[in-house]
N, C-alpha and C positions, 0 to 999 in steps of 0.2 A: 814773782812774775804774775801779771792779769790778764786770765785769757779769757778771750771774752766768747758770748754766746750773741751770734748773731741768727735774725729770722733767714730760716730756708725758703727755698722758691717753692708753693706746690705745685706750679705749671708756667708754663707760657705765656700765659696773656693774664696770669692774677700780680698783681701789683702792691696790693696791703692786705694783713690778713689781722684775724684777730685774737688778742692772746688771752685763750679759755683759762687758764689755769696753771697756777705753778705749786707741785706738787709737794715741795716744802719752802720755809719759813726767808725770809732773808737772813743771812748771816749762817745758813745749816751746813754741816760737814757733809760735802757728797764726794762721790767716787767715780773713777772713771768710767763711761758707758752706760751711766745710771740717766733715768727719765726724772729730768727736773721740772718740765712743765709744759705742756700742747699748745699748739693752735689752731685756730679753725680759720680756712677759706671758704669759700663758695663752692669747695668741690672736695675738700678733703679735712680730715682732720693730720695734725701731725706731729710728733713729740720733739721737745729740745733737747738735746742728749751733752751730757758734759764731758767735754770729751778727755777732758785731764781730772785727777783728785785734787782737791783743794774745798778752800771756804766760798760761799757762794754769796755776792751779792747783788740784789736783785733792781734795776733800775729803771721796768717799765709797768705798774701795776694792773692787775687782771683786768679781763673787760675794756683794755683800752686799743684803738684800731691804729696798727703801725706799719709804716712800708716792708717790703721785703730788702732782707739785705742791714737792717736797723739792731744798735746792737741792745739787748735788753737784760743784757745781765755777763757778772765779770764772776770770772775764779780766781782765786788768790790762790793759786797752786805751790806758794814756799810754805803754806796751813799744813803740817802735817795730819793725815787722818787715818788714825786708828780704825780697824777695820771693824770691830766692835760698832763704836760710833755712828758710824756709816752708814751700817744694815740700819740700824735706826732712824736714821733720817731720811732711808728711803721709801719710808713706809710714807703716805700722803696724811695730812693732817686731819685727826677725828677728834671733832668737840664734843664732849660731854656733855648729855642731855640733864636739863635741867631736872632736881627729884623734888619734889614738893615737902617743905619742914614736917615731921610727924610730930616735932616735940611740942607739949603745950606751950601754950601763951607764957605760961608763969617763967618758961626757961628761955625766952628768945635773948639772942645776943647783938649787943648793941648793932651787929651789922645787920640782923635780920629784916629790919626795915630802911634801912640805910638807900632804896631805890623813891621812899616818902619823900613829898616836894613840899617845899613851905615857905613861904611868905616871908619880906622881908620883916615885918611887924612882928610877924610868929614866931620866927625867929630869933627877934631882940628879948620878946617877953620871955621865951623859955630859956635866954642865957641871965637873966634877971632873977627866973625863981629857980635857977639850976635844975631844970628838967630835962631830958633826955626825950627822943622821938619815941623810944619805948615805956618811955613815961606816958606817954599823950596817948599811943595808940593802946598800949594796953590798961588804958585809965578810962577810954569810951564809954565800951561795952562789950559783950559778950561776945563772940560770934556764934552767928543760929546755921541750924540747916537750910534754911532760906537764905541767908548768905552766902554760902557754899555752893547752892543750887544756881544761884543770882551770878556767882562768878562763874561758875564752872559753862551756865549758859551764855555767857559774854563771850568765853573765849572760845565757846564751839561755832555760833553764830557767825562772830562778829573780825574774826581773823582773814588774812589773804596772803596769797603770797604774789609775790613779781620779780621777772629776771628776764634778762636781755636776750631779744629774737638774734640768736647767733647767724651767722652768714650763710653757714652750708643749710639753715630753714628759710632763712630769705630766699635762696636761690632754689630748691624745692618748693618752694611756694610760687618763686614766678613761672617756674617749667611746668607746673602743673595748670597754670592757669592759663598758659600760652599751648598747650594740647588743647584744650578745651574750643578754644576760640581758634588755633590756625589748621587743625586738623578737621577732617569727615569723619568724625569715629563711633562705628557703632558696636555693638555688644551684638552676639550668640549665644546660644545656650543648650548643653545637652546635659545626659548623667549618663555618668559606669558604673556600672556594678562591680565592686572591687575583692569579691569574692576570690578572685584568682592569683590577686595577688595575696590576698594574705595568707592562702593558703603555701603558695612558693615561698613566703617568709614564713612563715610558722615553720616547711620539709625542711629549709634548707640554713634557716638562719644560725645554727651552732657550728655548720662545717664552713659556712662563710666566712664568721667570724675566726673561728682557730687559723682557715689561711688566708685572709686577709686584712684580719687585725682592725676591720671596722665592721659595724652594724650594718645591714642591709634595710635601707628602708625605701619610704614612696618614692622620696624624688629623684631615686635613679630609676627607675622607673617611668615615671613624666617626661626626665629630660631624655630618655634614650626612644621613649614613643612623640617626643616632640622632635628630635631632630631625624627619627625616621618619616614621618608625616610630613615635615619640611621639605625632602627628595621631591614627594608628590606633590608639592603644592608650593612652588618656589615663590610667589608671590608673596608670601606670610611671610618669606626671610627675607624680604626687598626695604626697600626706600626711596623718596623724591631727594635729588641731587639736583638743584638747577630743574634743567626741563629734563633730565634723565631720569628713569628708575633704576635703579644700581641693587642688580639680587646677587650677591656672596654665593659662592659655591661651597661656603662651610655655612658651620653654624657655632657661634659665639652666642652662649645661651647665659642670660643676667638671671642670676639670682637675689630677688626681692630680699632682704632681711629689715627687720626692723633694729634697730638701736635706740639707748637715748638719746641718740645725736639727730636722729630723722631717720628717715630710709635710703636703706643704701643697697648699690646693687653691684655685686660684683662680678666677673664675668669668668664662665668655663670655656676656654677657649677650646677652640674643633672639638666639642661634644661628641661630633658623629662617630669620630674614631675611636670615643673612649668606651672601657668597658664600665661596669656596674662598678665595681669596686673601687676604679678611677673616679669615676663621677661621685660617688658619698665623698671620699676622701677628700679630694678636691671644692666640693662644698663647704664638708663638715669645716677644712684648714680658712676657706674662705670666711665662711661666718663668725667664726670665732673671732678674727684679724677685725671683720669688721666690728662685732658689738663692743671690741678695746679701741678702734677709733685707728685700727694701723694698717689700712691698708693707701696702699698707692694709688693714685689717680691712674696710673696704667689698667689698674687690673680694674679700675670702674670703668672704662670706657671701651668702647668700639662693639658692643653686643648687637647683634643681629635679632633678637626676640629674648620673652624674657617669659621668667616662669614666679607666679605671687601666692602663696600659699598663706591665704588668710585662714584656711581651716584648722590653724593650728593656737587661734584664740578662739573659735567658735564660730566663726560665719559661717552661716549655713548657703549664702549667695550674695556676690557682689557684681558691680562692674568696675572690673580694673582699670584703671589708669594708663596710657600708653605711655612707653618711653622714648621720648621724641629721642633720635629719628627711624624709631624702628616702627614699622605697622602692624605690630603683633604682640600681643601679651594674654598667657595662661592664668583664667584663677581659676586655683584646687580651693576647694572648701571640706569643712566636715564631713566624718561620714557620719552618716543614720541609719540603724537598720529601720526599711520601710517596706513594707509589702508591697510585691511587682509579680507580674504574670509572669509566670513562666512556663511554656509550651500551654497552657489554656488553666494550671494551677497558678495558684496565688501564693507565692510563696517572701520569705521576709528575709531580706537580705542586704548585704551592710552598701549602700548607694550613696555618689560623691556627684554633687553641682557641680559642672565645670563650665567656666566662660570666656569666649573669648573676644576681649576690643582688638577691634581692628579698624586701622588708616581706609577707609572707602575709596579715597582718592587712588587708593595703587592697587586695594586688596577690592576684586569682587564678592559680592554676595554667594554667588555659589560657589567660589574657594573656599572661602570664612567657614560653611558650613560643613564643605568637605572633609576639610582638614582637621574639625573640632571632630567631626565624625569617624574619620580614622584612627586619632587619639584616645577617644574611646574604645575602638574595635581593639586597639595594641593594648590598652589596660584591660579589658574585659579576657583579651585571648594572647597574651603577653609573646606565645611562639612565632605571632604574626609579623612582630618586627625582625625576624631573623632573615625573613620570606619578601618581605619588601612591600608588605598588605597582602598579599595572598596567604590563604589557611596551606598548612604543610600536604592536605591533601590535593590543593589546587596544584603544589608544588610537584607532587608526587606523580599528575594526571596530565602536569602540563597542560594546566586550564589556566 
């Protein structure tokens, strides 16, 4: 029986999509449930899954752009497959990098030059005096270190590579360019002092982990002083709807990751109500899904503000990029320790750029500020978000 493998929908309104990759050979033993080969939309990546054991053959070659619903590969499911076999072929195809000959000249084997091109004349003459290509090259001359230098220079200079702008970078290229041009968006700028928090990771990071079986780090921290800052400042969680501003009474916070696919951002739904250990976990499972290309169009869409933490390749300051249609987006950068006053000493302590673009059009300028400034105030005095931006003394005093 041939069951066949047809393209899934990744959404609504995508119509052809294109097929990145198929993970083994045509004609390979695969097994049920196993990832035969992705594709990529404009909005997602997504795997073909086989859904019966059999032999596989494959009838629409990589890199080519196919409607959805289009069938591009059969299983021969009466193929018995040993389950040995299987594991095998689910592994994805790795070519052997070429090793360069160490043996001398005197030993090359007739294939060693066997990629030499030559003339039809050249040709005729060496089947004439029955010479062989390694007759001829190894008859020239010597090769020198200057040969060696001469090649080895060619192919450092003189190589490229090229490979097709897939869809979901097409369509990242145009939302970026369409921010740029249909938004007001300007950048702010402060710094935290992050002193406080590393010190609550440093007290508390071994009893976190034993009960909650993940790591404690920055970005529950960001996202839990971003969506308390958001309370105060609901404009940053808004958007242009038509002639309306539509501001969410939660907060659906995108997390920026990078991948080789592009950037991708996928979303922690009602943030506000999560604790610490919800928030890493819920990241951590998120990022992972995306840098293997699995997550769902669901979970990339509907974020209300978004958090981009380039400081984790080294930016020491940027201006992020909005994600249309949200008017709001956090970049964390680096820290440094840098000497800053403190109470009239000068002292050196580890400080993090923070910036925030914002839509002009919905966010005002003294919100933008506000809001990056109470951000800091929750990272520099982390008790503050318990309190709702008041210090526990204010709380205490009912001030």
């Amino acid at each position: 029986m041939a069951l066949e493998i047809k393209i899934p929908s990744p959404g609504e309104s995508i119509t052809e999509v294109e097929l990145a990759s198929w993970f083994v050979e045509d004609g390979a033993l695969v097994t049920k449930n196993q990832e035969v080969g992705e594709i990529e939309s404009e909005k997602a990546t997504l795997p073909l899954i086989a859904e019966q054991s059999g032999q596989l053959h494959i009838l629409v070659k990589e890199g080519e752009t196919v409607n959805v619903g289009t069938v591009v590969a059969t299983i021969d499911t009466s193929v018995e497959v040993p389950d040995e076999p299987a594991e095998a072929q689910a592994e994805p195809e790795v070519r052997p990098t070429p090793v360069p000959d160490t043996k001398p000249a005197a030993a090359a084997t007739p294939s060693a030059f066997s990629t030499v091109k030559s003339t039809p004349v050249a040709r005729e003459m060496m089947e004439k005096e029955g010479l062989s290509v390694d007759d001829i090259i190894n008859g020239l001359k010597k090769i020198t270190a200057a040969d060696v230098k001469q090649a080895l220079k060619q192919e450092a200079t003189r190589g490229e590579d090229r490979k097709k702008v897939s869809q979901l970078r097409k369509k990242i290229s145009e939302r970026l360019v369409a921010v740029k041009n249909e938004t007001a968006m300007l950048t702010t700028f402060n710094e935290a002092d992050m002193s406080a928090i590393m010190a609550i990771r440093k007290k508390h990071q071994e009893k976190f982990v034993e009960k909650h079986g993940i790591k404690l780090g920055f970005m529950s921290f960001f996202t839990k002083a971003v969506t308390e800052a958001l309370k105060l400042y609901p404009s940053v969680n808004s958007y242009l709807e038509g002639e309306e501003v539509v501001s969410p009474r939660y907060s659906d916070i995108g997390i920026a990751v990078q991948t080789d696919k592009g950037l991708m951002v996928p979303v922690v739904r009602n943030a506000e109500v999560l604790g610490f250990a919800e928030i890493e976990k819920q990241i951590g499972d998120l990022a992972a899904r995306a840098r293997k290309a699995r997550l769902s169009i669901e979970e990339m869409s509907g974020g209300t503000f978004t958090i981009s933490n380039g400081g984790i390749y080294g930016s020491m300051l940027s201006t992020p990029i909005l994600n249309p249609p949200q008017s709001g987006i956090l970049g964390m950068h680096n820290i440094v320790e840098r000497p800053v006053a403190i109470q009239g000493k000068v002292e050196i302590r580890p400080m993090m750029y923070i910036a925030l673009s914002y839509d002009h059009r919905v966010v005002d300028g003294k919100d933008s500020v506000g809001f990056l400034k109470t951000v800091k105030e929750f990272i520099e005095e982390p008790s503050r978000m318990i309190f709702g931006a008041r210090s526990p003394e204010q709380v205490l005093l009912d001030l």
